[in-house]
N, C-alpha and C positions, 0 to 999 in steps of 0.2 A: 663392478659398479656400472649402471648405465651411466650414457653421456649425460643425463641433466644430475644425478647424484652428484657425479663426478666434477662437473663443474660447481657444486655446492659445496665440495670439501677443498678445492679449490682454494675459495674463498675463506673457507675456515682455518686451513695452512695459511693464507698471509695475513688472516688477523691471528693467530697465535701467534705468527713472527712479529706484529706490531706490538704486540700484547710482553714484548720480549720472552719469547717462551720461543727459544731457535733451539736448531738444529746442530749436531757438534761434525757434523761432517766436513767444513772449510772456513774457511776465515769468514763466509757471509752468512753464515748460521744455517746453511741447507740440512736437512736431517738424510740422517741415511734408513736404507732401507729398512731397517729394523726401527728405527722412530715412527718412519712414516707407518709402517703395521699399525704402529700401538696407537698413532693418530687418529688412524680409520678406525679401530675399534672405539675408540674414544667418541669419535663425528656419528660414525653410526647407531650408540647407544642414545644419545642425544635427538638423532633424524629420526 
């Protein structure tokens, strides 16, 4: 991703997390790398 994408999925990761849509990797809902994939794919279809 370039830097301005990249700073726009950003954004999209922590409204998903406000949106309660976390991640299972630790107790503060980070996603791991296999989420975060499916995320981008997700943001990008969208973008």
């Amino acid at each position: 991703m370039s830097p301005p994408i990249r700073k726009e999925f950003g954004k999209f990761i922590e409204k998903e997390k406000a949106n309660g849509d976390i991640g299972t990797l630790n107790a503060k809902g980070d996603f791991t790398w296999e989420e975060l994939q499916e995320k981008a794919e997700e943001f990008l279809k969208k973008f």
